[in-house]
C-alpha positions in Angstrom: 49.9 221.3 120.8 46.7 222.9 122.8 45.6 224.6 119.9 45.6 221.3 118.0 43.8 219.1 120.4 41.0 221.6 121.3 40.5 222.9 117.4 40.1 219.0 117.2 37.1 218.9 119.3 35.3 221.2 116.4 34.2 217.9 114.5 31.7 217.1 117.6 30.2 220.1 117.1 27.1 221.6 114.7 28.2 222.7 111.7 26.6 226.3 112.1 28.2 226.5 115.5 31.9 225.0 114.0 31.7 227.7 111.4 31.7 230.3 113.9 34.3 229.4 115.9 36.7 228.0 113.5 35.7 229.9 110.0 38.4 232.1 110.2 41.6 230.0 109.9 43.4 232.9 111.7 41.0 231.7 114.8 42.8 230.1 117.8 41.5 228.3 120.2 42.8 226.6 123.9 41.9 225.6 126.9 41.7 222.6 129.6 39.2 219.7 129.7 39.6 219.0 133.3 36.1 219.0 134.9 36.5 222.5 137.1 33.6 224.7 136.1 30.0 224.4 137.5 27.2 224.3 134.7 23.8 225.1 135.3 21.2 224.1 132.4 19.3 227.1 131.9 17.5 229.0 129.4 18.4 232.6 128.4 17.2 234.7 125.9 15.3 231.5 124.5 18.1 229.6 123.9 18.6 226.9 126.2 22.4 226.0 127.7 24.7 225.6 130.9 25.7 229.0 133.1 29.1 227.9 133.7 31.4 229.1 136.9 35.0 227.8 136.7 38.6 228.1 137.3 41.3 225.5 135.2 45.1 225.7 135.4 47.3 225.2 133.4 45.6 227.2 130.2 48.5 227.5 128.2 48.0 230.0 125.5 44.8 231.0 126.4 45.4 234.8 126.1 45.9 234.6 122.7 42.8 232.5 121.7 39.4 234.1 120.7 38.0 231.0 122.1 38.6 229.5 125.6 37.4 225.9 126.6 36.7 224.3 129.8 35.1 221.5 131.4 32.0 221.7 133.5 30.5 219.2 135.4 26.7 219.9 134.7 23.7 219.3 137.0 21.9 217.6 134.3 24.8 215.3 135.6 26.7 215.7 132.2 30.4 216.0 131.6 30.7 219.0 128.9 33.5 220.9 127.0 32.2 224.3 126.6 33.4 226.8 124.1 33.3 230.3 125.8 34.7 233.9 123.8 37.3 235.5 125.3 35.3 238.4 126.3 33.7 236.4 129.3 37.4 235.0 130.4 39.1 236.4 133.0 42.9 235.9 133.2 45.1 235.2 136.2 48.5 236.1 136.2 49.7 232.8 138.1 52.2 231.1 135.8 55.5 232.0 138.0 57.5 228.4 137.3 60.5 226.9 137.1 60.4 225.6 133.7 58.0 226.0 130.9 57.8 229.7 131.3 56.9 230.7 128.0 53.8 228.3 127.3 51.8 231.2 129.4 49.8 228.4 130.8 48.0 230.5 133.8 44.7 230.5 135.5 41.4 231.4 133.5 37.8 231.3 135.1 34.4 232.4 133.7 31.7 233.4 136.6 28.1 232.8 135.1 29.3 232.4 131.6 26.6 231.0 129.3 27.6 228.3 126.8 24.4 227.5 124.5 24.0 223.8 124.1 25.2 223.7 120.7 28.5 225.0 121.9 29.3 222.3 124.4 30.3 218.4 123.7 30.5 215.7 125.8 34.2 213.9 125.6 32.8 210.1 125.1 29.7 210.5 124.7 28.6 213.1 121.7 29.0 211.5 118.2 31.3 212.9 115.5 29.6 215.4 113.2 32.4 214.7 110.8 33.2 211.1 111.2 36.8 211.2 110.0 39.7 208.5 112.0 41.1 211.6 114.0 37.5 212.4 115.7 37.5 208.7 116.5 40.5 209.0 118.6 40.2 208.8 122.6 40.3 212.6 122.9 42.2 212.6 126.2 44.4 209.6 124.7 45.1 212.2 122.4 45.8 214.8 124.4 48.1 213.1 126.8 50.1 211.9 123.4 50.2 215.4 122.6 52.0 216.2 126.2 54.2 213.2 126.1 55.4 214.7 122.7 57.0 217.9 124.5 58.6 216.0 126.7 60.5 213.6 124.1 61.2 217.2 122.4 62.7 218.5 125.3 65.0 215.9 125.8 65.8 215.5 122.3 66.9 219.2 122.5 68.8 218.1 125.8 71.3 215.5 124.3 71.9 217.4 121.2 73.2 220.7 122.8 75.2 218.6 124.9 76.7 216.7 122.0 77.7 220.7 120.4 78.7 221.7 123.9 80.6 218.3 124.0 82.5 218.8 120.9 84.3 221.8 122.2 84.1 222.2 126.2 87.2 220.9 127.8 86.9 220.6 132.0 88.9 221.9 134.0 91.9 220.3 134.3 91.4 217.9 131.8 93.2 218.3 128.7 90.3 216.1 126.4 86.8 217.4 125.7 83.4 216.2 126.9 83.5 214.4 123.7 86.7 212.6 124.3 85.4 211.2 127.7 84.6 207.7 128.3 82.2 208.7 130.9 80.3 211.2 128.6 79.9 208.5 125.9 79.1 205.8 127.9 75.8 208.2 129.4 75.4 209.7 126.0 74.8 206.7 124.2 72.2 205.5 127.3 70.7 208.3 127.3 69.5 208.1 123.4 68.7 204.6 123.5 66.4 205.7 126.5 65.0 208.5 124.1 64.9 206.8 121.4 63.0 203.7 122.5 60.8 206.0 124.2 59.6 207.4 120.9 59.6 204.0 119.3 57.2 202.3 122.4 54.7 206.0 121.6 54.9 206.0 117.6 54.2 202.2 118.1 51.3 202.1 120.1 49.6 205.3 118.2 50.1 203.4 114.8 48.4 200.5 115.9 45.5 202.4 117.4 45.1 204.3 114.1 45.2 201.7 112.3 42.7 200.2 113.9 40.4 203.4 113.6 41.3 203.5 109.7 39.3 200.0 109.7 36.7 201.1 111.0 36.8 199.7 114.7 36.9 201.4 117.9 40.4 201.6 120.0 40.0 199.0 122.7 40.9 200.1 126.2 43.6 197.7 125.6 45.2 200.2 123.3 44.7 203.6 125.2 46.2 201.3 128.3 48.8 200.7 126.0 49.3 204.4 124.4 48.9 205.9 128.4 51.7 203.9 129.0 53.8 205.0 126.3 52.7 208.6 127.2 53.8 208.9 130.7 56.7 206.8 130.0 57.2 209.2 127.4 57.7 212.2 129.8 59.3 210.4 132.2 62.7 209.4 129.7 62.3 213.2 128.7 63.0 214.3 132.3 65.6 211.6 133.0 67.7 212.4 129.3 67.5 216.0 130.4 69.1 215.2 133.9 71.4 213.2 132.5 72.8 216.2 129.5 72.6 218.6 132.7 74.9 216.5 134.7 77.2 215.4 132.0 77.7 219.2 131.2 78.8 220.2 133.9 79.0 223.7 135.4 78.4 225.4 132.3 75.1 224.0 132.9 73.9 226.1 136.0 73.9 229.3 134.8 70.5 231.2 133.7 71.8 231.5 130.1 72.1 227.8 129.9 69.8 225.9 127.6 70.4 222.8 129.1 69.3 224.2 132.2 66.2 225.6 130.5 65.8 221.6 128.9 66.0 220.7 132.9 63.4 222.7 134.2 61.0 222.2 131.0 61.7 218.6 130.8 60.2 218.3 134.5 57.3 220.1 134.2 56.2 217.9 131.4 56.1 215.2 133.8 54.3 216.8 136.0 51.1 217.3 133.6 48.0 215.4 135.0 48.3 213.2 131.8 51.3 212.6 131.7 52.8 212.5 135.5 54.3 209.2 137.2 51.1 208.9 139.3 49.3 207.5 136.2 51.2 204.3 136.6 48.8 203.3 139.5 45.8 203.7 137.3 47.8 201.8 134.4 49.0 199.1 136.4 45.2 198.7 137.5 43.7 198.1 134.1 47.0 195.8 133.1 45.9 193.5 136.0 42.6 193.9 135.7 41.4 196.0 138.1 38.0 198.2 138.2 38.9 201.7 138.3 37.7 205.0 136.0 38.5 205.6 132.7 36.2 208.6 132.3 39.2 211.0 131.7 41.9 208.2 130.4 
């Protein structure tokens, strides 16, 4: 999901400098857009471009890109994504979690790093160099559809390990299965309409907002409002399917080797992602009544 949202970024660059980073189809690129770096325009070795000190979170994958992005604010007061190679990343070994374990998503920095000019974009501001509808998409609506996505997988995984657990685990003292229980159906059948109309509200809003780029018109804040919505509410049913499966399974659910205790953990980091986490509401609820507040990373 990184991969795809920052190898997305490569139609807002020039095509030399798109060629390359991403000639080699074998290249990989990740990184965070979050704002954390320091960029200094300068000029070095005749080429002018930002010296950039940073430290994101949350770089998942990052060790195994030859590129690493990150977001600077600039003192040419410019917001920039700047593409940095690996060799000037330093890696952190920070990512001891509960849940997402595997996604590798530790702590990179760059101290001084130069990013040429033509290797950095500004999210909002630079124009397409290839004007196609998915380089007219909001990129952090994109990316925080592209979050919201794990979590609905998650808990997708969730309910349909319970329902093979269910088909065979008998409590104890009970001589009918998880399967046979009223209670387990009743919550089963809640929990997928909560999934399932989870997805429907996302896959809604995103069709309507492509459409609209397909026709050649911008996506209104109406409709990232709209998506944003759908995204954290998104992660949010994830998390709340995965309790549920968790609970309804029982026992057999707490022990290391359980994957619904791995859907648990997983499920709740998702919803803790700053495009994606319950806080978001606030800023939501703002632009559904009408309220001033910033959009610059929404």
């Amino acid at each position: 999901m990184i991969a795809s949202t920052t190898s997305s970024m490569a139609a807002f660059l020039p095509a030399e400098t798109a060629q390359t980073i991403y000639g080699d189809p074998q290249i990989v690129t990740g990184g965070v857009f979050a704002p954390n770096g320091v960029g200094a325009a300068i000029e070095r070795n005749g080429v002018t471009g930002f010296a950039v000190t940073g430290q994101w979170a949350w770089g998942s994958g990052t060790q195994h890109c030859q590129w690493v992005l990150g977001g600077a604010r600039c003192d040419d007061g410019t917001f920039r994504l700047c593409w940095f190679p690996q060799d000037d990343v330093d890696f952190h070994d920070t990512w001891h979690t509960g849940g997402m374990r595997g996604s590798g998503s530790l702590d990179y920095s760059v101290s001084d790093a130069f990013a040429p000019a033509s290797y950095t974009m500004q999210p909002g501001v630079t124009p397409p160099v290839v004007d196609t509808p998915l380089s007219r998409f909001p990129n952090f609506t994109l990316l925080a559809a592209g979050v919201s996505a794990v979590g609905l997988g998650v808990g997708r995984h969730a309910l349909d390990e319970l329902n093979d657990l269910a088909q065979g685990k008998r409590p104890q003292y009970s001589s009918r299965t998880l399967a046979q229980n009223s209670f387990t159906q009743i919550e089963l059948a809640r929990a997928e309409a909560k999934l399932r109309s989870a997805r429907a509200f996302l896959l809604d809003e995103l069709d309507g907002a492509w459409a609209t780029i397909a026709e050649g018109a911008a996506v209104t804040i109406e409709q990232r409002t709209s998506i944003r919505l759908a995204a954290t509410h998104a992660a949010t049913v994830g998390a709340t399917v995965a309790d549920a499966a968790f609970t309804l399974a029982g026992g057999t659910a707490v022990y290391d080797t359980s994957v619904l205790g791995r859907c648990l953990r997983d499920a709740h980091v998702v919803t803790q992602h700053i495009q994606t986490a319950p806080k978001l509401n606030e800023k939501i609820g703002q632009l559904l009544l009408g309220q001033d507040t910033d959009i610059s990373m929404f």
